[in-house]
DONU-325695 format. One record per atom (N, C-alpha, C, O): atom name; x negated, y, z; residue number from 0. Coordinates in nm, 2 decimals, decimal comma, padded with zeros to 4 digits. Atoms other than C-alpha are relative to their C-alpha. Layout:
 name     c1     c2     c3 resi
   CA      X      Y      Z  NUM
...
//
This chain:
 name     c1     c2     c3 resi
    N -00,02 -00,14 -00,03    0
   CA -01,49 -02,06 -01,21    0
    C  00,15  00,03  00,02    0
    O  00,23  00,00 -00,06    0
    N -00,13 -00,06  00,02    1
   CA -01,18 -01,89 -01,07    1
    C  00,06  00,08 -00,06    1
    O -00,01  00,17 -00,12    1
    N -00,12 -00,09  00,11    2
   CA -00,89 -01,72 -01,25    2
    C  00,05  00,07  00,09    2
    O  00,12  00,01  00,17    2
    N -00,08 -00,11 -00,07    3
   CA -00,77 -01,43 -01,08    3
    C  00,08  00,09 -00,08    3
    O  00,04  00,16 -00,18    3
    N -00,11 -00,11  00,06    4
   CA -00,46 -01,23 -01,18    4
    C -00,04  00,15  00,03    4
    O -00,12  00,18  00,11    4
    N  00,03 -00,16 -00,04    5
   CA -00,47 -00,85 -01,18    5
    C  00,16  00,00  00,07    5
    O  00,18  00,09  00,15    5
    N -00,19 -00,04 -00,03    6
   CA -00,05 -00,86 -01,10    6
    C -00,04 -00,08  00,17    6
    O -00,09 -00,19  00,21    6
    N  00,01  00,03 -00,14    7
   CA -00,04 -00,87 -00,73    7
    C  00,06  00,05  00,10    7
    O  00,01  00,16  00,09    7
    N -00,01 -00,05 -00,11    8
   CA  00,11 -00,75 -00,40    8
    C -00,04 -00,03  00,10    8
    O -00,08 -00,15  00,13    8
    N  00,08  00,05 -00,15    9
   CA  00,00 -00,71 -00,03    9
    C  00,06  00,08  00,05    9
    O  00,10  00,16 -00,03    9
    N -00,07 -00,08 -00,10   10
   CA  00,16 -00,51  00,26   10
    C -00,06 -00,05  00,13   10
    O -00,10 -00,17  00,15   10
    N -00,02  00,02 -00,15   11
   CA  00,11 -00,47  00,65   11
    C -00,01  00,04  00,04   11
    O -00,08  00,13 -00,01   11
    N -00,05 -00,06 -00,08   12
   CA  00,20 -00,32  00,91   12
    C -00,09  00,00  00,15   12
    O -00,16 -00,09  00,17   12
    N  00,08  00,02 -00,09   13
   CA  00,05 -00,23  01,26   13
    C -00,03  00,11  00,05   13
    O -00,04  00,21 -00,03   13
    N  00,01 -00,12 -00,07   14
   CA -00,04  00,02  01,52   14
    C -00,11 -00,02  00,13   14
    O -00,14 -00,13  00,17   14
    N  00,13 -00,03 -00,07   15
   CA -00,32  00,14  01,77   15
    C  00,07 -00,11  00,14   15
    O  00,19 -00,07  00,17   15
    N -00,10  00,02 -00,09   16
   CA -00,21 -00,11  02,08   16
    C -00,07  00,08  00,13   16
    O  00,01  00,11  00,22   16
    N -00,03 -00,11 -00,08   17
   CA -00,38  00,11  02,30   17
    C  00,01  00,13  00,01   17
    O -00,04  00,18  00,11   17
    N -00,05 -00,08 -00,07   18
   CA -00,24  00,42  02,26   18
    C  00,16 -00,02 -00,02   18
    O  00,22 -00,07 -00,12   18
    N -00,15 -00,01 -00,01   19
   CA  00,14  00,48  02,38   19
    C  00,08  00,02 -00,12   19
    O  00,15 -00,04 -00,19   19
    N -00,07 -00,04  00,12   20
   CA  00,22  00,70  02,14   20
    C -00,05 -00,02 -00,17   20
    O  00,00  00,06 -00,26   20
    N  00,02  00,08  00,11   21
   CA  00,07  00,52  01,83   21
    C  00,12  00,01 -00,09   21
    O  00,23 -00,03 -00,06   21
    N -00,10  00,03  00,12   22
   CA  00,27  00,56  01,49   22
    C -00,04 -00,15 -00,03   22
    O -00,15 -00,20 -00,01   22
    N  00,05  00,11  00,11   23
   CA  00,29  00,25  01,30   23
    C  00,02  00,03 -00,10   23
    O  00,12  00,09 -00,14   23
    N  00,05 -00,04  00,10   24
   CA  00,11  00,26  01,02   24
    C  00,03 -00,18 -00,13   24
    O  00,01 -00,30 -00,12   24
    N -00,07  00,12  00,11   25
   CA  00,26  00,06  00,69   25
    C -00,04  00,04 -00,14   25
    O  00,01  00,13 -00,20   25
    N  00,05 -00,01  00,10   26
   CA  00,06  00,02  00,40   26
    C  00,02 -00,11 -00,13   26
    O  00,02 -00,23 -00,12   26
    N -00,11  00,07  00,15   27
   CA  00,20 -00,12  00,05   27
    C -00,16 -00,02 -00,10   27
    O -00,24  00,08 -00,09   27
    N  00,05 -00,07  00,12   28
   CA -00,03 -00,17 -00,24   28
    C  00,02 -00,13 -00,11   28
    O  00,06 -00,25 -00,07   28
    N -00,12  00,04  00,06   29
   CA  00,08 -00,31 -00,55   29
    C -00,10 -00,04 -00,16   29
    O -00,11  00,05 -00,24   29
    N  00,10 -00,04  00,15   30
   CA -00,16 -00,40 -00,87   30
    C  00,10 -00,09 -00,16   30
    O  00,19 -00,17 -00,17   30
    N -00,04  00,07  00,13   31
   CA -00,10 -00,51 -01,23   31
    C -00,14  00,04 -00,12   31
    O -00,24  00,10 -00,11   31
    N  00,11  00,02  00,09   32
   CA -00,28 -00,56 -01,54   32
    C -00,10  00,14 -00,05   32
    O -00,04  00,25 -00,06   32
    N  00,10 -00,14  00,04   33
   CA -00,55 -00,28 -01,65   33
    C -00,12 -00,06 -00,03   33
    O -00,18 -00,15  00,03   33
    N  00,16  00,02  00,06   34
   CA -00,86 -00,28 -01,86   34
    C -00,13  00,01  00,12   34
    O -00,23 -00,06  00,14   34
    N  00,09 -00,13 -00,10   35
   CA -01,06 -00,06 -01,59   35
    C  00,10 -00,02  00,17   35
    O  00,21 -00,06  00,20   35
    N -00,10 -00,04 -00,13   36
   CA -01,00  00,02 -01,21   36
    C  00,06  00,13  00,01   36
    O -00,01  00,24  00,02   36
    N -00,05 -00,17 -00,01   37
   CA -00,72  00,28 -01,18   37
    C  00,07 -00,02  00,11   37
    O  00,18 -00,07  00,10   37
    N -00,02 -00,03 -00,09   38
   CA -00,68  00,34 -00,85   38
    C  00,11  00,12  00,06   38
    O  00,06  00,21  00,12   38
    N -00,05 -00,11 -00,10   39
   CA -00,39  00,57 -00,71   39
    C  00,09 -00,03  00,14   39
    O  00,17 -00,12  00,18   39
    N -00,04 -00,01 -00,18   40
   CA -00,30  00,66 -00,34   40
    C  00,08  00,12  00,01   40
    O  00,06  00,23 -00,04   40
    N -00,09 -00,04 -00,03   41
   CA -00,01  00,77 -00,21   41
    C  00,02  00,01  00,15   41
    O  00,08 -00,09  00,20   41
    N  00,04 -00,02 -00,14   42
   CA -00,06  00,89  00,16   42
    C  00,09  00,08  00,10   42
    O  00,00  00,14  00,04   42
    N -00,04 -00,09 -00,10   43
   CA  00,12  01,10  00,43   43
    C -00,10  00,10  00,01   43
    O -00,21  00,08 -00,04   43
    N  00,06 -00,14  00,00   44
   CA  00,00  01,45  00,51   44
    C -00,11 -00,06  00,10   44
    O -00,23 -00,03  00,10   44
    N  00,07  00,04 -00,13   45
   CA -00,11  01,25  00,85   45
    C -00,12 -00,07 -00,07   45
    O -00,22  00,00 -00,04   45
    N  00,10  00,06  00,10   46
   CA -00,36  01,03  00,61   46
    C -00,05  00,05 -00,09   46
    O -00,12 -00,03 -00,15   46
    N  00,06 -00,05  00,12   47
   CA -00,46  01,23  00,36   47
    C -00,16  00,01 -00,02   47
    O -00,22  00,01 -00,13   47
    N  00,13  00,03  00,00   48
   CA -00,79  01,25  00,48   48
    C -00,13 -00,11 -00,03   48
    O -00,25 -00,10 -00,04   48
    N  00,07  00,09 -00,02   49
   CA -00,85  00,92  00,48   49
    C -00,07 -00,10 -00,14   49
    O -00,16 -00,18 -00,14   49
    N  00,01  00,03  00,15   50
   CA -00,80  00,87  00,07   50
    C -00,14 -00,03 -00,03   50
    O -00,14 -00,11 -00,12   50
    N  00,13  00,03  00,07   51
   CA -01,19  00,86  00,00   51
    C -00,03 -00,15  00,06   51
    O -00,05 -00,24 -00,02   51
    N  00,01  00,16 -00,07   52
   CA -01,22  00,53  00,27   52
    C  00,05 -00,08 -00,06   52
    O  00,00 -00,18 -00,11   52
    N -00,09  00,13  00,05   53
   CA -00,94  00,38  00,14   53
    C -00,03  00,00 -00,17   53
    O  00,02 -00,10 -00,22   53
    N  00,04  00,03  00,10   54
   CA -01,06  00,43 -00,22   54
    C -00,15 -00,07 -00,01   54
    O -00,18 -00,15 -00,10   54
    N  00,14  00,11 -00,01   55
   CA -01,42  00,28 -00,14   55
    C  00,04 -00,16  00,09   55
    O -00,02 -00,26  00,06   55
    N -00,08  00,14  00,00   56
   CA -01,20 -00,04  00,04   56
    C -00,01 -00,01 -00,14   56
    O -00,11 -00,04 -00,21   56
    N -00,03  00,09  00,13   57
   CA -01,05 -00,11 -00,25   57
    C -00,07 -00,01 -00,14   57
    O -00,05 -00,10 -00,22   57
    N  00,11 -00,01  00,12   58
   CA -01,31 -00,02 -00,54   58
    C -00,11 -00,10  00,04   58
    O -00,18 -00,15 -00,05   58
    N  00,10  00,13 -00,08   59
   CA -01,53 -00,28 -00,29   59
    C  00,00 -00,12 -00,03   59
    O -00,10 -00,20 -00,02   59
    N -00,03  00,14 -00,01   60
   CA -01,34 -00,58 -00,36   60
    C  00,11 -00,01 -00,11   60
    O  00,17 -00,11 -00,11   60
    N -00,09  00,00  00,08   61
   CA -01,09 -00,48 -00,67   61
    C -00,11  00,06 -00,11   61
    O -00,18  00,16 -00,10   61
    N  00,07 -00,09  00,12   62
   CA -01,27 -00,44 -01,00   62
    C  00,05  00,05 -00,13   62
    O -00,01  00,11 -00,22   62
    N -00,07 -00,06  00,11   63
   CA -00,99 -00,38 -01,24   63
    C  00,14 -00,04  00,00   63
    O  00,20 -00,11  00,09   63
    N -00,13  00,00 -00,09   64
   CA -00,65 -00,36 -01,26   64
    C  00,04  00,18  00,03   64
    O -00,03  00,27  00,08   64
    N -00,07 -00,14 -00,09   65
   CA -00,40 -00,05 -01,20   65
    C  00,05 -00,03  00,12   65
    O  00,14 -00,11  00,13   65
    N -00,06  00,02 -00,16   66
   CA -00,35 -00,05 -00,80   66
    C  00,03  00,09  00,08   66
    O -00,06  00,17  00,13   66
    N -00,04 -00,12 -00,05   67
   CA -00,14  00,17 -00,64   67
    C  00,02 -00,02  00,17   67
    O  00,05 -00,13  00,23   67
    N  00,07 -00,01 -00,21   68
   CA -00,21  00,24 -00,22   68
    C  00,13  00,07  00,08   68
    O  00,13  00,19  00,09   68
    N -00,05 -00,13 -00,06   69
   CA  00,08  00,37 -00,04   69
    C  00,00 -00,01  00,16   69
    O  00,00 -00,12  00,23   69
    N  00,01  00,06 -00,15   70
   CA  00,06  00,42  00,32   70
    C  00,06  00,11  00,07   70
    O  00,05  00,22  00,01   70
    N -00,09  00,02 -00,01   71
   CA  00,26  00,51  00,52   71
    C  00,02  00,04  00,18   71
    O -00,02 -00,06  00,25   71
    N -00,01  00,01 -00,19   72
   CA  00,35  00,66  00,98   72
    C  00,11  00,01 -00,05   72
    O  00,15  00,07 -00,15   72
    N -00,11 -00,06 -00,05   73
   CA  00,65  00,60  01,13   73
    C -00,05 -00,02  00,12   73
    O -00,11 -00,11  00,18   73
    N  00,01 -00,07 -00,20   74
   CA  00,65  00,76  01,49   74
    C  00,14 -00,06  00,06   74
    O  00,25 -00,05  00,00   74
    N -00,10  00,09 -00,05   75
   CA  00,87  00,54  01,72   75
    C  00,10  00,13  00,04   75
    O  00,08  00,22  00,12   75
    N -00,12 -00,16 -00,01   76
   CA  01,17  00,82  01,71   76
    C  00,07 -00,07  00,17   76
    O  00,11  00,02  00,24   76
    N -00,04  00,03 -00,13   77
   CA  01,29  00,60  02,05   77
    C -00,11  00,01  00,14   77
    O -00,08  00,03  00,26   77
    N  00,12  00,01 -00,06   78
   CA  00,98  00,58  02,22   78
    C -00,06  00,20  00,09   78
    O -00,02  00,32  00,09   78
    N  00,00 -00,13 -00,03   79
   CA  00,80  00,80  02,42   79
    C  00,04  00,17 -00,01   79
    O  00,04  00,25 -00,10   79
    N -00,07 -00,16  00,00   80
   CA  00,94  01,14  02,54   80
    C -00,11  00,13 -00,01   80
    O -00,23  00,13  00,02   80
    N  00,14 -00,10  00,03   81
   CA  00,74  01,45  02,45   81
    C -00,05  00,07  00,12   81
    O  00,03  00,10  00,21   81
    N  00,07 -00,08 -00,11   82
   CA  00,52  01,62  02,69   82
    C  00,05  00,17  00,03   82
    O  00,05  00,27 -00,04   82
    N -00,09 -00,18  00,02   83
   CA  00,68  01,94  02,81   83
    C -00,08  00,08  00,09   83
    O -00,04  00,08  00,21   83
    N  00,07 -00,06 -00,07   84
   CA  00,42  02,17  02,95   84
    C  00,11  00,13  00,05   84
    O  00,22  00,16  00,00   84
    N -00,11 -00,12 -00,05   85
   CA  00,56  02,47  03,18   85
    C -00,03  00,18 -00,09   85
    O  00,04  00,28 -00,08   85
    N  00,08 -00,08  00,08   86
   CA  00,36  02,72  02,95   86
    C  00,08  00,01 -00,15   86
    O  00,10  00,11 -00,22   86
    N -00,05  00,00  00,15   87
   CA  00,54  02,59  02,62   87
    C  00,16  00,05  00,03   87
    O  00,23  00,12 -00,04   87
    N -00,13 -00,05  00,00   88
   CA  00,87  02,63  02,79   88
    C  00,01  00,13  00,05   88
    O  00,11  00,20  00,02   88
    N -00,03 -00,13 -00,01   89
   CA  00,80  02,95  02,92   89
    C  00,00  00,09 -00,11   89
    O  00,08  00,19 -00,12   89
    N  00,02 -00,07  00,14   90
   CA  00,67  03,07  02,59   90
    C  00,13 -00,03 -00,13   90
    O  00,15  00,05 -00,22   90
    N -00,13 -00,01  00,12   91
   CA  01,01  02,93  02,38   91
    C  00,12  00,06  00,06   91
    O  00,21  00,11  00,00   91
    N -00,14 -00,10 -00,08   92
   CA  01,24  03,09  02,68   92
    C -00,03  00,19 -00,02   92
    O  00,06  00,27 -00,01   92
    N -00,01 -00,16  00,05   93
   CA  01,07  03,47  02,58   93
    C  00,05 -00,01 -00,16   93
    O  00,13  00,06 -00,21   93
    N -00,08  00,01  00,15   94
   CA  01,14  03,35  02,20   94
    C  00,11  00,01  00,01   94
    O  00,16  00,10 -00,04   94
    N -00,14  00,01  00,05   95
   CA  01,46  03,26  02,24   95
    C  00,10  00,13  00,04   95
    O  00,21  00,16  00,00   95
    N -00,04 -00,10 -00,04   96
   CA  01,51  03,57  02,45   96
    C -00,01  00,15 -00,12   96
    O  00,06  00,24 -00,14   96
    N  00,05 -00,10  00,06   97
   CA  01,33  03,79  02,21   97
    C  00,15 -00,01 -00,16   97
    O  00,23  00,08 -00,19   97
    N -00,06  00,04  00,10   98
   CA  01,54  03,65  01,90   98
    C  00,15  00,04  00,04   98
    O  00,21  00,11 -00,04   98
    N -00,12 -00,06 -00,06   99
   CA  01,89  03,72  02,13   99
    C -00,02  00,11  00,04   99
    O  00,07  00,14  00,12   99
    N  00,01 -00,15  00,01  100
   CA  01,78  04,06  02,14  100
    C  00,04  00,06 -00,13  100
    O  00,13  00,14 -00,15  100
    N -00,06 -00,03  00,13  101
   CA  01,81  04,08  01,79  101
    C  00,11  00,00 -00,07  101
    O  00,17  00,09 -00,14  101
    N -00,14  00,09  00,00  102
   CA  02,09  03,81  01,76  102
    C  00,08  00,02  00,08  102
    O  00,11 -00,08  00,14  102
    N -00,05  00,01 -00,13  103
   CA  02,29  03,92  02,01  103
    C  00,10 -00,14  00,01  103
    O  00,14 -00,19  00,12  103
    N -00,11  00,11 -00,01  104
   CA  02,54  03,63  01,89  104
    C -00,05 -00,12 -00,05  104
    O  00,01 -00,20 -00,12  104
    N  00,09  00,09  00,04  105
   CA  02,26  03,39  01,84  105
    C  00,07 -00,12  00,12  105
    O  00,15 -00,07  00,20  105
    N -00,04  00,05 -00,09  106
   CA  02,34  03,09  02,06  106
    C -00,09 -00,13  00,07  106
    O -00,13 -00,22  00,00  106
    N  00,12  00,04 -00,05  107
   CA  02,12  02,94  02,31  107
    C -00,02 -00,18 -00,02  107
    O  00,05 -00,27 -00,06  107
    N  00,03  00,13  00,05  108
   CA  01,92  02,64  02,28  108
    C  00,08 -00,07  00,11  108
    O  00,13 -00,04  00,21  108
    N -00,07  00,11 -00,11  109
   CA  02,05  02,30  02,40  109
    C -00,15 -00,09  00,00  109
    O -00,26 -00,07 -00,06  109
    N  00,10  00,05 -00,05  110
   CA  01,83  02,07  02,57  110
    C -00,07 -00,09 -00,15  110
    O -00,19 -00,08 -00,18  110
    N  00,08  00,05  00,08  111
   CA  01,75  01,86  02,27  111
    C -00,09  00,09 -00,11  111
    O -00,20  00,05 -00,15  111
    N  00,06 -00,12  00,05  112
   CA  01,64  02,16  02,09  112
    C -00,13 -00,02  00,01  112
    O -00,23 -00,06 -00,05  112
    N  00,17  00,00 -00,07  113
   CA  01,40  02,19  02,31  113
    C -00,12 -00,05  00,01  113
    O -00,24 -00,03  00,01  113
    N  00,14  00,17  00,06  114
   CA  01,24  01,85  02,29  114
    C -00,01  00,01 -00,11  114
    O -00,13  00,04 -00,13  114
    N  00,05 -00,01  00,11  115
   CA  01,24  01,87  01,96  115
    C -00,10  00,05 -00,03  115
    O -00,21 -00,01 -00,04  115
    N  00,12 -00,06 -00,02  116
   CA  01,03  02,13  01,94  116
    C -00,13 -00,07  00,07  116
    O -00,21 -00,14  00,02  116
    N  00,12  00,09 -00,11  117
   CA  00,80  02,01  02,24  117
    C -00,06 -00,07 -00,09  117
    O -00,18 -00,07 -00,10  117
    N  00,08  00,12  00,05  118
   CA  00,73  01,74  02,03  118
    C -00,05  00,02 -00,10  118
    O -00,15 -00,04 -00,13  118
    N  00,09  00,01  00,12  119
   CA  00,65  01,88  01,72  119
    C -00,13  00,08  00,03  119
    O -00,23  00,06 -00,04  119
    N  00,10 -00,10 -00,12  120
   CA  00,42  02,11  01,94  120
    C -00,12 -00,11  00,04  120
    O -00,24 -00,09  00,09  120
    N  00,15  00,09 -00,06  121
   CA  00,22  01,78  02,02  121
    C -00,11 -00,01 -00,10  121
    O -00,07  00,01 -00,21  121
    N  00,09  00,04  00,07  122
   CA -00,09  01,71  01,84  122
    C  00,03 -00,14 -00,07  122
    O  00,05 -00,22  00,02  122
    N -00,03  00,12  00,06  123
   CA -00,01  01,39  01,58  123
    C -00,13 -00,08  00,05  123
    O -00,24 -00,04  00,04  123
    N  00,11  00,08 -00,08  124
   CA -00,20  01,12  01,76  124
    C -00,08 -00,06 -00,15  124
    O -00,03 -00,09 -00,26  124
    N  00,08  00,04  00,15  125
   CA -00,48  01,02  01,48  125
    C  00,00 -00,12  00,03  125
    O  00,01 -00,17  00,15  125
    N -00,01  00,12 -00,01  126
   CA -00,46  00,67  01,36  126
    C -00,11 -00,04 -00,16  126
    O -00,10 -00,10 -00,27  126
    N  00,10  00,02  00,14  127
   CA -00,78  00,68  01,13  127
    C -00,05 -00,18  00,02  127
    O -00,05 -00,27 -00,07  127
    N  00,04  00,17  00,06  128
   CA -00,91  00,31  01,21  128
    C  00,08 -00,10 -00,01  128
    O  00,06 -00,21 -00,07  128
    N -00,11  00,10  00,03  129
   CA -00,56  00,18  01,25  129
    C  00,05  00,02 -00,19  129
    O  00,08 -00,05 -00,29  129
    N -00,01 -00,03  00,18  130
   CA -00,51  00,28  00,90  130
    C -00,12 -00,05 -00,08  130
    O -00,08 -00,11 -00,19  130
    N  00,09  00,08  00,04  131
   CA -00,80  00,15  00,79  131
    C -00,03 -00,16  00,01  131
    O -00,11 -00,22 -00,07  131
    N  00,01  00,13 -00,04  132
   CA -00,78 -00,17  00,93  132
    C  00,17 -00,04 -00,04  132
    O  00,20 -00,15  00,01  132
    N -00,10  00,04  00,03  133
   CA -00,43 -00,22  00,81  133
    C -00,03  00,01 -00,10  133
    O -00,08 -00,10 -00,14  133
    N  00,06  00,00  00,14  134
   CA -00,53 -00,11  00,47  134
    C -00,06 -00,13 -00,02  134
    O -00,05 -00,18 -00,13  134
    N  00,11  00,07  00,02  135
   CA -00,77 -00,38  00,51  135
    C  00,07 -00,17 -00,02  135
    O  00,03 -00,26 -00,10  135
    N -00,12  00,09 -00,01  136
   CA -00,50 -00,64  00,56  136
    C  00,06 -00,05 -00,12  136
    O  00,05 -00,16 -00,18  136
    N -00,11  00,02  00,11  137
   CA -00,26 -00,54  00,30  137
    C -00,12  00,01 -00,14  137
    O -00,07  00,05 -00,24  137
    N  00,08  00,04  00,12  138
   CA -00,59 -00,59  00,05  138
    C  00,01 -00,16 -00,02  138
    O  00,03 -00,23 -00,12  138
    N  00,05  00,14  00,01  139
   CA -00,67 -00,92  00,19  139
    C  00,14 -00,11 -00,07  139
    O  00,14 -00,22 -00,12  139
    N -00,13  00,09  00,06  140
   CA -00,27 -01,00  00,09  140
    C -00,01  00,03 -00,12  140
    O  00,01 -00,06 -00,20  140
    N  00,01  00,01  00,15  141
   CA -00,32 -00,83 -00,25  141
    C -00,10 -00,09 -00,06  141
    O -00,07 -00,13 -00,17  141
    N  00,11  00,10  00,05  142
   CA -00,61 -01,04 -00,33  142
    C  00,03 -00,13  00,00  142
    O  00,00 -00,19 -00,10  142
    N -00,06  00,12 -00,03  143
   CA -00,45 -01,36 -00,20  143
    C  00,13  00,02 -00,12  143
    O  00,13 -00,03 -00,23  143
    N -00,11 -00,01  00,15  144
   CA -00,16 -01,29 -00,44  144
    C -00,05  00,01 -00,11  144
    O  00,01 -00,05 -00,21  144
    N  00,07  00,02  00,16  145
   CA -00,39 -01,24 -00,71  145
    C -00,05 -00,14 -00,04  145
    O -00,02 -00,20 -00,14  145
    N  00,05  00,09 -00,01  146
   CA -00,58 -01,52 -00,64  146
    C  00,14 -00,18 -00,04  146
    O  00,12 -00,28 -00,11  146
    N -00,12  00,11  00,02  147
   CA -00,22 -01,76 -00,63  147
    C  00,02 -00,01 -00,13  147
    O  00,01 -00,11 -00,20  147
    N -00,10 -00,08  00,14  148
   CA -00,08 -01,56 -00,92  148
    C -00,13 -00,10 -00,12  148
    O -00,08 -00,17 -00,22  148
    N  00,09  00,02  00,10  149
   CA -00,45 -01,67 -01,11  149
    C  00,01 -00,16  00,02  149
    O  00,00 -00,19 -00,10  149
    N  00,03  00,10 -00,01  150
   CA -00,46 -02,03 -01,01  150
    C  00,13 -00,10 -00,08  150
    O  00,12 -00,21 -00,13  150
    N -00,04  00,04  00,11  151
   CA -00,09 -02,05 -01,19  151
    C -00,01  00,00 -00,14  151
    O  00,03 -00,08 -00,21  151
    N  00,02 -00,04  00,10  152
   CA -00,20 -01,88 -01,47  152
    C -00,10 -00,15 -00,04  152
    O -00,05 -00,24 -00,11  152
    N  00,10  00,16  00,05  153
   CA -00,51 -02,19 -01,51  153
    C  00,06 -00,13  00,02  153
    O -00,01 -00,22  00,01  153
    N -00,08  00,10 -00,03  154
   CA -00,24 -02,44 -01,42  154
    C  00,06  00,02 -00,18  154
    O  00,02 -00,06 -00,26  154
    N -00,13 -00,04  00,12  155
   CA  00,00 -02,33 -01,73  155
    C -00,12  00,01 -00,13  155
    O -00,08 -00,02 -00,24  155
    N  00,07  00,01  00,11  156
   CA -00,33 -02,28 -01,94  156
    C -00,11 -00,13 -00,04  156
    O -00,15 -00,16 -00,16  156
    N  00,01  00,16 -00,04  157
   CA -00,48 -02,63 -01,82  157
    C  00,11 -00,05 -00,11  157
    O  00,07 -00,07 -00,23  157
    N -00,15  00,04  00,05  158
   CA -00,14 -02,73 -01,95  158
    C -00,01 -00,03 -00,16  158
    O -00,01 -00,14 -00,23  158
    N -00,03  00,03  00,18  159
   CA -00,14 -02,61 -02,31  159
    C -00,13  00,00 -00,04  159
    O -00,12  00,02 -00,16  159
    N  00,08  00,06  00,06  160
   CA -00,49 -02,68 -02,37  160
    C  00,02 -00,16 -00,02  160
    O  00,04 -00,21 -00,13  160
    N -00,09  00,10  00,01  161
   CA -00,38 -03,03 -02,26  161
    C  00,06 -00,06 -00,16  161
    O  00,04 -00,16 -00,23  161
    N -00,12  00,06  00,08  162
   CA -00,10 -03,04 -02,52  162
    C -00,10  00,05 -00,13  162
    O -00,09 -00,02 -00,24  162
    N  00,05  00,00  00,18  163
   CA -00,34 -02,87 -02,83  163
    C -00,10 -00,11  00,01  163
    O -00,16 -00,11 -00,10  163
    N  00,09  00,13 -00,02  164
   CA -00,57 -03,17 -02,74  164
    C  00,07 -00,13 -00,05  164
    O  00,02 -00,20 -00,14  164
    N -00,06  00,14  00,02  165
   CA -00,34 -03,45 -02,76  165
    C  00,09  00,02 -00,16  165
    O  00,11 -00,08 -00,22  165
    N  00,02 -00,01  00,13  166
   CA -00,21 -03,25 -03,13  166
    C -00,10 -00,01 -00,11  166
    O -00,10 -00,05 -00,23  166
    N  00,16  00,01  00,07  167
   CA -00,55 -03,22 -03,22  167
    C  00,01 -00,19 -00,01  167
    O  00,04 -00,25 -00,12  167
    N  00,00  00,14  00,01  168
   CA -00,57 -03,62 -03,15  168
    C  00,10 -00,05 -00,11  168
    O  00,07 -00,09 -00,22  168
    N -00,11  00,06  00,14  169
   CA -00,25 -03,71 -03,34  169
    C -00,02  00,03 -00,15  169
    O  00,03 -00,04 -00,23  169
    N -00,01 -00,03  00,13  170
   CA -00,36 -03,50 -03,65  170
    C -00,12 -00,06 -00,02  170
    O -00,12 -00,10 -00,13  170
    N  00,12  00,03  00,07  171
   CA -00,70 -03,63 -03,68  171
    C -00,02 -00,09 -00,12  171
    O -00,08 -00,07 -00,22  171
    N  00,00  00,09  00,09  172
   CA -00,61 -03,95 -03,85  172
    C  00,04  00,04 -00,17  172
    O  00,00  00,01 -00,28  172
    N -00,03 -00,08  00,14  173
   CA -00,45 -03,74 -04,11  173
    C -00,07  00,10 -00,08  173
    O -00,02  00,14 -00,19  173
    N  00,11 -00,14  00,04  174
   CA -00,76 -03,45 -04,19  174
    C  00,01 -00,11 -00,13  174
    O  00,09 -00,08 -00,23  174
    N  00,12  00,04  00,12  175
   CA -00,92 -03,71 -04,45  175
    C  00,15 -00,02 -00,12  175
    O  00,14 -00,01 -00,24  175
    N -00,12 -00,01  00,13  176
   CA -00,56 -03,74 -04,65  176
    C  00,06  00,08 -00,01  176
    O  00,13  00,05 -00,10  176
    N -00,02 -00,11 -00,01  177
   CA -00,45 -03,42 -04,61  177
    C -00,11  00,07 -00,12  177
    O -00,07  00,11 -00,22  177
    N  00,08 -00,05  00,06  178
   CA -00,81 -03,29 -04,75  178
    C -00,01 -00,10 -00,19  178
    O -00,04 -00,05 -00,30  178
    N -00,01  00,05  00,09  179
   CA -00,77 -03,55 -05,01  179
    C  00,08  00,07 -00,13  179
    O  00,03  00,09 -00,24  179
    N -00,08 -00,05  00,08  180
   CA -00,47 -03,41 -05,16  180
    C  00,00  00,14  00,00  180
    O  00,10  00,20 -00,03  180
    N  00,07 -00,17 -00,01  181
   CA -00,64 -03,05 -05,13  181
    C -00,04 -00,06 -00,06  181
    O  00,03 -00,15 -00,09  181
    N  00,06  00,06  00,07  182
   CA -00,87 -03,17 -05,33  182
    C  00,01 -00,04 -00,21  182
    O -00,05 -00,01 -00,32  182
    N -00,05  00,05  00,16  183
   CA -00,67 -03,35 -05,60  183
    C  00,05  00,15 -00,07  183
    O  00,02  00,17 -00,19  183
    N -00,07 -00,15  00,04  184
   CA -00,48 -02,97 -05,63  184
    C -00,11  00,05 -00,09  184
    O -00,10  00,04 -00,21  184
    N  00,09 -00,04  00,07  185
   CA -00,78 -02,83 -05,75  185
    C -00,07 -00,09 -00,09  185
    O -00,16 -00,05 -00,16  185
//
């Protein structure tokens, strides 16, 4: 029968390869010893939905142990440029007009501004099964780490059974003189 550790790490990383603008998604999770499974997840706003999946993953294949989930977009900040509809810039050129009505010493946008905006204006591209399937990943490395971590653990207990075996051997010859002079005491 195998020895499995509960002390474990796994990680991995990875993103949608077909779409462009795909975040990569980077998922951590991290266990140690526990009676029970205590499960906590630490998600992005962009993932947060996804917390019940990724707690039936790992309640699937983890049955005790504290194991903490964290996961994790980064949005390629070099990578594609945002989509600039003629509608969104006409709609932030009456803002910015409306606002320098007020401000008269307000001072107008610069072009990065503008992208900025734009971009946060896009829809966050969903990355529900890339998150899921990386999740899936950085289990199969927490489990593999468990599994390592357990197979030193029966190495090192191998070991000092081993050594109370070969004590046990050495004292035997001595029980019956030993009990002897127990014996004589009383």
């Amino acid at each position: 029968m195998p020895v499995y550790s509960m002390t474990g790490y796994g990680n991995a990383s990875g993103s949608d390869p077909d779409a462009a603008t795909a975040p990569v998604v980077n998922v951590e999770m991290r266990s140690v010893n526990g009676r029970f499974l205590d499960l906590s997840i630490k998600a992005s706003d962009d993932t947060r939905g996804l917390e019940q999946a990724l707690r039936e993953l790992v309640a699937s294949r983890v049955k005790r142990g504290k194991v903490e989930v964290r996961v994790s977009l980064a949005r390629d900040a070099s990578g594609g440029l945002p989509t600039v509809a003629p509608e969104q810039l006409m709609r932030l050129g009456q803002l910015e007009g409306t606002v320098q009505g007020y401000f008269p010493k307000a001072g107008a946008m610069s072009v990065h501004e503008v992208l900025q905006w734009c971009r946060q204006a896009e829809p966050p591209p969903r990355a529900d099964e890339t998150v899921i399937e990386v999740a899936r990943q950085a289990l199969d490395g927490l489990l593999a780490a468990r599994q390592r971590e357990g197979e030193r653990l029966e190495q090192a207990l191998r070991a000092q059974a081993a050594r109370v075996r070969e004590l046990a051997a050495q004292a035997r010859p001595m029980i019956a003189t030993v009990v002897q002079r127990q014996q004589q005491r009383f």
